[in-house]
C-alpha positions in Angstrom: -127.9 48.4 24.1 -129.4 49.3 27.1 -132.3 47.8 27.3 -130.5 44.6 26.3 -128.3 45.5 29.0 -131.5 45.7 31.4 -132.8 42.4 30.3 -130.2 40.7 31.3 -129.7 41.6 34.6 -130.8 39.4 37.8 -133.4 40.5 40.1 -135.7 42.8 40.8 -136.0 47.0 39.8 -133.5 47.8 42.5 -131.1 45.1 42.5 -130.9 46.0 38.7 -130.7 49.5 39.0 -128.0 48.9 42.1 -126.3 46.5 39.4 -126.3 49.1 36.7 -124.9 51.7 38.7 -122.2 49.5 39.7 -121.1 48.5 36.1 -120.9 52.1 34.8 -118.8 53.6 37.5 -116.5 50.3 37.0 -116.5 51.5 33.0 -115.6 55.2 34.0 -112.7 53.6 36.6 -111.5 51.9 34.1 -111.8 54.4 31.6 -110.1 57.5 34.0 -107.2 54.5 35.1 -105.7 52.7 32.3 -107.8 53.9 28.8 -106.9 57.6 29.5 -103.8 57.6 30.3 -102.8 55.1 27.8 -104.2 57.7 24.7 -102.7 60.9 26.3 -99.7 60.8 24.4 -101.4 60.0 21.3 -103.3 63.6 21.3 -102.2 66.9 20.1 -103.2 69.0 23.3 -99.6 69.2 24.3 -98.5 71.9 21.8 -101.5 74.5 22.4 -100.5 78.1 22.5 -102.4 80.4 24.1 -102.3 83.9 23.8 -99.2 84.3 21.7 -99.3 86.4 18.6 
């Protein structure tokens, strides 16, 4: 995937590399924004005890 990924990117090493960059903080935005968020309630990590017998 990544190399596919790398193929198809315009320009030279560091435009690519500045390109790359760009599109994997824009997935972990989107992921930490609206994905997240949106599965919280789905997950069991609300009814953790801790230290109670």
């Amino acid at each position: 995937m990544y190399a596919w990924l790398w193929r198809h990117l315009p320009g030279p090493v560091p435009v690519r590399a500045l390109i790359a960059l760009t599109l994997a903080g824009a997935a972990a935005v989107v992921c930490f924004e609206w994905v997240f968020p949106a599965v919280s309630p789905l997950l069991p990590f609300e009814d953790a005890l801790v230290g109670v017998p």
